[in-house]
Structures are given as structure tokens and as C-alpha cells.
C-alpha positions as CSV (number, residue, x, y, z in Angstrom):
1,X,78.4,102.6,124.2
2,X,78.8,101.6,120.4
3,X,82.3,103.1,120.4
4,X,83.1,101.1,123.3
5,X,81.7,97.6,121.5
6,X,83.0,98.6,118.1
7,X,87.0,99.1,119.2
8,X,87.4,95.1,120.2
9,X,86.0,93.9,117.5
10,X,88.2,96.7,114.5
11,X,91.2,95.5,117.1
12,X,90.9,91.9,116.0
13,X,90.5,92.6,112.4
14,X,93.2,95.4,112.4
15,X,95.6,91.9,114.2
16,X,94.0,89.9,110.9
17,X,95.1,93.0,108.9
18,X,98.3,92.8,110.6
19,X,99.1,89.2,109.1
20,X,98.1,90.5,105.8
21,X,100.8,93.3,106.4
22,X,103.2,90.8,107.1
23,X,102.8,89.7,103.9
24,X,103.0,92.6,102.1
25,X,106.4,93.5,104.1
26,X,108.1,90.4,102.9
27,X,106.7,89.2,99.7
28,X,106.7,93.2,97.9
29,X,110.1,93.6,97.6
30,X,111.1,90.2,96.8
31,X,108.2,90.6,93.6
32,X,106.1,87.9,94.7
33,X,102.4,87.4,94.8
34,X,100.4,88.6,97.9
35,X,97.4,86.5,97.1
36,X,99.5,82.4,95.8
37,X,100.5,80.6,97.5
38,X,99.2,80.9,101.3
39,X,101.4,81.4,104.4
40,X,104.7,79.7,104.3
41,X,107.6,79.1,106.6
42,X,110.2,81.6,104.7
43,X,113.1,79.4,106.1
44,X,111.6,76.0,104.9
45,X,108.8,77.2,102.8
46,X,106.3,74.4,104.5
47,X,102.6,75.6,103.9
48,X,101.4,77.4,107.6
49,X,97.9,75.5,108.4
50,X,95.2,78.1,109.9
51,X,95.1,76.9,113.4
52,X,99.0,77.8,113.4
53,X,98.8,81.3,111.4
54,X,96.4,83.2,114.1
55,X,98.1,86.3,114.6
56,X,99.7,86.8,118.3
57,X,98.9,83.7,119.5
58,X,100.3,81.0,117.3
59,X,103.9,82.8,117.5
60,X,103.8,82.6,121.3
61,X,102.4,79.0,121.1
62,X,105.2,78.5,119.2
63,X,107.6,80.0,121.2
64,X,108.6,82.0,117.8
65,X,110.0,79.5,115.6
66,X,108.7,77.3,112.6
67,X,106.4,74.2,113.8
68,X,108.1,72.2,110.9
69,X,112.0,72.8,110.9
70,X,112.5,74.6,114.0
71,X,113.8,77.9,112.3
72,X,113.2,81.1,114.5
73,X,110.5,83.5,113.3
74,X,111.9,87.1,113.7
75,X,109.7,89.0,116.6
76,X,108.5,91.4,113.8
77,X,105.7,89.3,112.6
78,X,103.8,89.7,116.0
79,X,104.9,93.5,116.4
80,X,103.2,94.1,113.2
81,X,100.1,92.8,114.0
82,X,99.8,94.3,117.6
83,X,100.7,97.8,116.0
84,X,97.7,97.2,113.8
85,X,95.6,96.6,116.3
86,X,96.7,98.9,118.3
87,X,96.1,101.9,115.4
88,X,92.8,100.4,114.6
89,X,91.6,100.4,117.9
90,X,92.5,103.8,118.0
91,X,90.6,104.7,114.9
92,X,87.8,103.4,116.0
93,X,88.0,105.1,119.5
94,X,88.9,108.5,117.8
95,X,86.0,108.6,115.3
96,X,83.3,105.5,116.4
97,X,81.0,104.3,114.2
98,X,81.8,106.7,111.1
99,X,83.3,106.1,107.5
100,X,86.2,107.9,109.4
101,X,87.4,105.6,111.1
102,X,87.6,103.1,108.2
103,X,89.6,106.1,106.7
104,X,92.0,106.2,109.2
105,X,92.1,102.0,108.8
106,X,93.2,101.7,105.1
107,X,95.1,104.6,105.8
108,X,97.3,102.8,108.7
109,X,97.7,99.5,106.4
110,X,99.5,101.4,103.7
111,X,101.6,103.7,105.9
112,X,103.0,100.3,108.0
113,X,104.3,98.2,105.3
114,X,105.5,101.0,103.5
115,X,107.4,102.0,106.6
116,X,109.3,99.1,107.2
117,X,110.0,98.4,103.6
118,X,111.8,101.0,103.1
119,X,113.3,100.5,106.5
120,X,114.7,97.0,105.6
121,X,114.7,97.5,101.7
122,X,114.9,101.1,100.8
123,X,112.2,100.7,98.1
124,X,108.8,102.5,98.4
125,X,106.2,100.1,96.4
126,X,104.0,101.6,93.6
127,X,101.7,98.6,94.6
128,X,100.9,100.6,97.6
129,X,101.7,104.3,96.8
130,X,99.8,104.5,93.9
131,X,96.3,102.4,94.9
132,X,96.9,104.2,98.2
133,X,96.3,107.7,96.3
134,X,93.1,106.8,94.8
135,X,91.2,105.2,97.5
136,X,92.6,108.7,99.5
137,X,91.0,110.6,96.9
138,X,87.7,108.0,96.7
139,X,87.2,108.3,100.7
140,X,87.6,112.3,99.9
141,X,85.0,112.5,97.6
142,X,82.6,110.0,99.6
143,X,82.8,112.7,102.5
144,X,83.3,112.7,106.2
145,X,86.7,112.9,106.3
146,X,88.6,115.6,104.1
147,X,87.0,118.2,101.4
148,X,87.9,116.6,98.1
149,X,89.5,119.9,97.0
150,X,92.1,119.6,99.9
151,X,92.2,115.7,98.8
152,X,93.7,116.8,95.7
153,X,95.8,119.9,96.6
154,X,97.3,117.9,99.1
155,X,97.8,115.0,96.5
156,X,99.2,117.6,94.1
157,X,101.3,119.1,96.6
158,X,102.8,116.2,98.1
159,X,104.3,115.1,94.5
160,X,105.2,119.1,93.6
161,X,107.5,120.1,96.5
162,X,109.9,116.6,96.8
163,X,110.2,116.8,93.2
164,X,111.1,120.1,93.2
165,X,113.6,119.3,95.7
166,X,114.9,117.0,93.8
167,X,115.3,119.0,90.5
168,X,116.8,121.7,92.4
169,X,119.1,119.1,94.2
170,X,120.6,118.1,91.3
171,X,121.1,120.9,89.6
172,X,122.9,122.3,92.7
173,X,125.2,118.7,93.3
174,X,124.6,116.5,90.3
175,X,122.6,114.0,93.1
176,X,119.3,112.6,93.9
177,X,118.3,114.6,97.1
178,X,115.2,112.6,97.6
179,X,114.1,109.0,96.0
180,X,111.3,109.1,93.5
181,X,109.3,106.7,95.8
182,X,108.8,109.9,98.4
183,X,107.1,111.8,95.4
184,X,104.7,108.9,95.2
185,X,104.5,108.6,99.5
186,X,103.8,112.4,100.1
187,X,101.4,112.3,97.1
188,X,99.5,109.6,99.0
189,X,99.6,111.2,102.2
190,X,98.6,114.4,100.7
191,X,95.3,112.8,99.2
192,X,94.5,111.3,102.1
193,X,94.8,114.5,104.6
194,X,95.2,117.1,102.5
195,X,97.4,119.7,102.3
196,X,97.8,120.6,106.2
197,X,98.3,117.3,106.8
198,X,100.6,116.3,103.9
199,X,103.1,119.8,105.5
200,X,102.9,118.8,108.6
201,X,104.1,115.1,107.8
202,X,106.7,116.7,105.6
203,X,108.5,119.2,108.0
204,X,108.0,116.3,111.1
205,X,109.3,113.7,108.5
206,X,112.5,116.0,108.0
207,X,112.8,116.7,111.6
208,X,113.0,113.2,112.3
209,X,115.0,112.2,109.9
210,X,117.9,115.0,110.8
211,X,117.5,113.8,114.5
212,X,117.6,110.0,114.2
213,X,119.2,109.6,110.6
214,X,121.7,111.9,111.6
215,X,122.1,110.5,115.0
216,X,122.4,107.2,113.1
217,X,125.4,107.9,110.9
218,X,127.0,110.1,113.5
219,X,127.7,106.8,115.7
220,X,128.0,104.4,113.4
221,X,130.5,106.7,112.0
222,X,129.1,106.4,108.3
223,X,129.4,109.1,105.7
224,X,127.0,111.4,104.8
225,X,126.5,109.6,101.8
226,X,124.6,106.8,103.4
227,X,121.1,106.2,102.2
228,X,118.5,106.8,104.5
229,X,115.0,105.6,104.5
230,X,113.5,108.8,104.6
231,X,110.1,107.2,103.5
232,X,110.1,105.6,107.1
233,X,110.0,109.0,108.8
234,X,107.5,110.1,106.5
235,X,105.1,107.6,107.6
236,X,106.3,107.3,111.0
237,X,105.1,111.2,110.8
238,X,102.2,110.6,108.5
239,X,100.6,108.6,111.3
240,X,101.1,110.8,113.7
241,X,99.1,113.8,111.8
242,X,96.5,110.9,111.4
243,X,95.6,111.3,115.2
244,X,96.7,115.0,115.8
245,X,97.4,116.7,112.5
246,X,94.5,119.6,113.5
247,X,95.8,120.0,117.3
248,X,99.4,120.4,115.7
249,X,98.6,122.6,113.1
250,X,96.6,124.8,115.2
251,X,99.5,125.0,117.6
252,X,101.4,126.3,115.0
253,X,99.0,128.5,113.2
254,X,99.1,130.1,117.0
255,X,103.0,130.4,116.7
256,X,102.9,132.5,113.7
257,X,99.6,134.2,114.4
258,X,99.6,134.7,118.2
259,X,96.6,135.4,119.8
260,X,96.1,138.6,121.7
């Protein structure tokens, strides 16, 4: 019964944290301030009033373009705000009423920006990556979620193996195999769930990225020296450990263990 009162109301605050991602999706990259000024057309740059900045609604009331000069809104804003409330709604249905759930909250606000950043801009914020490794290793610490010593083996880990990787990359070719920002990504995962979870999101990361990067540049019919943003598989992947990183692992801890 408290699980089923509690998801409605983390759903409208993960839409609320949805707008705020919105924010953090355009104005990161571009080096401006997420706190000054408020909500602006980004066509115009007239001021958004609240009554016409509530998330969902106000772009279907407005039919998805700017109240002042008409401009179309791209469909992105309210697909970032549903997605949020969609994963905070199952947060809160996954774990209840438990520090857990606003765990796997904070934990979904840094891996969706950081996602489609690098999808549109190929740039992996240490705004983000680095805030998001402490407060992984603060929730770790306060308990409930992940032993702290996992915490930081994970966090360790998860900057270790991509820049090994890399090292050896260049070594080998003379190229960056990896971008510097992954380091920083995987060390954030890792501190948030550990060092299962941080292997897991790395090998599914790579899968992905072989399958639909490759699949990408296979045709388009671009070279293999097309950047990819591998940080959006990462968190694509990251998210889903989140909800079934010990059901995975377990699967494959049965693969190479088999039981009798």
C-alpha cells in the first residue's frame, strides 16, 4: 500500500526532474549556467512563464512550438521528462519507501543527460561525472544500497580498465581507443553499483556499441574512423544493470559455474 501511493507521487517529481534534465542536456555543452537565467525559448530566447513550463502538458498545449515566435520545440523535451518519470516510478516500485530508491533516482538523472550529450555532442561533462562519483560513494557509505568497499572497487575499477585500454590502444595504433570522458562515466557507475555492476555495464556497453554503432556506420557507409558515442551505450547499459544487474550476473555466474 505505501509502494503503491509513493510511485505517483516520485513519478511527478521524476517529470519535474525531467525539465531540469532538459536543462542540463542543452545548456552543459554550450557552457552556460543551469541555475541564471530561468527557462527560455532557445529559438527566441523569450523568458518561459511557469504556467507554460509544466512538463508534458504545456508542450502538448502548445502543440510543440514557442508561445512567443512560433518556433517548433524538438519532441525531446517531453521524451525526457516522461523517461524520468517513467525510471522513477520504477525506482520507487522496485525498492518502495527505502533510501534505495532515491539511489536509483539521482542515479537515473546523471546517466540521462549524460546519455544524450554525448549522443548529440560527443562530450561527457565533468559537471556530472565527477559529483556523480561522490554522491555514489556518499549513498554507499550511508548504506542500503551497495557495501562501500564495492562502492569504491567498482569506482576504481571503472577508471582502471578504459584507461588501460586506452594506453594499450595507443601504444598498439598511435590512437585514442576510448575518450577520457568514459574513464570518468565507468568510474561513476562503478561507485554507484560496484564492481558487478560497473562489468556488466561495460561488456553490455561494448555489445551494444559493436551492434548498433557498427550497424550505424555499416549503412551509412562511414569509415571506421567515425566517432561514436560510446558513453551513450554505457549508460543506456548502466541503466539497465540498475534494475537487473543481480539477475544478470547470476545468469552468468551460472554460465561459467553451472549448477549440477
Amino acid at each position: 500500500m505505501v509502494t503503491a501511493l509513493l510511485v505517483p507521487f516520485v513519478a511527478v517529481l521524476g517529470l519535474i526532474c525531467g525539465s531540469f534534465a532538459n536543462v542540463l542536456i542543452y545548456r552543459l555543452p554550450r557552457r552556460e549556467s543551469v541555475v541564471y537565467p530561468g527557462s527560455r525559448c532557445p529559438s527566441c530566447g523569450t523568458p518561459i512563464p511557469w504556467y507554460l513550463n509544466v512538463p508534458v502538458l504545456s508542450w502538448l498545449a502548445l502543440r510543440g512550438r514557442c508561445a512567443s515566435c512560433k518556433a517548433p520545440i524538438s519532441v525531446r523535451y517531453p521524451a525526457v521528462e516522461l523517461a524520468m518519470g517513467g525510471l522513477f516510478s520504477a525506482c520507487a516500485w522496485t525498492w518502495g519507501p527505502t533510501l534505495k530508491t532515491a539511489w536509483g533516482c539521482a542515479f537515473c538523472l546523471l546517466c540521462v543527460p549524460l546519455g544524450l550529450i554525448d549522443l548529440e555532442h560527443q562530450i561527457l561533462p565533468d559537471k556530472l561525472t565527477y559529483p556523480g562519483i561522490a554522491l555514489g560513494l556518499i549513498f554507499s557509505v550511508a548504506g542500503e544500497v551497495i557495501p562501500w568497499r564495492d562502492a569504491v572497487v567498482g569506482a576504481a575499477a571503472g577508471a582502471l580498465i578504459p584507461a588501460a585500454v586506452i594506453g594499450a590502444y595507443w601504444l598498439i595504433r598511435h590512437q585514442e581507443g576510448m575518450g577520457w570522458g568514459d574513464v570518468k562515466l565507468l568510474a561513476m557507475i562503478g561507485a554507484f553499483l560496484g564492481w558487478k555492476g560497473m562489468l556488466l555495464t561495460l561488456l553490455a556497453g561494448a555489445f551494444l556499441g559493436t551492434v548498433i554503432g557498427g550497424g550505424y556506420l555499416l549503412l551509412s557507409g562511414r569509415g571506421r574512423q567515425t566517432p561514436l558515442p560510446f558513453g551513450t551505450f554505457l549508460c543506456v547499459a548502466a541503466l539497465g544493470a540498475l534494475f537487473f544487474g543481480d539477475w544478470a550476473w547470476q545468469w552468468y555466474a551460472g554460465l561459467l559455474v553451472p549448477h549440477p
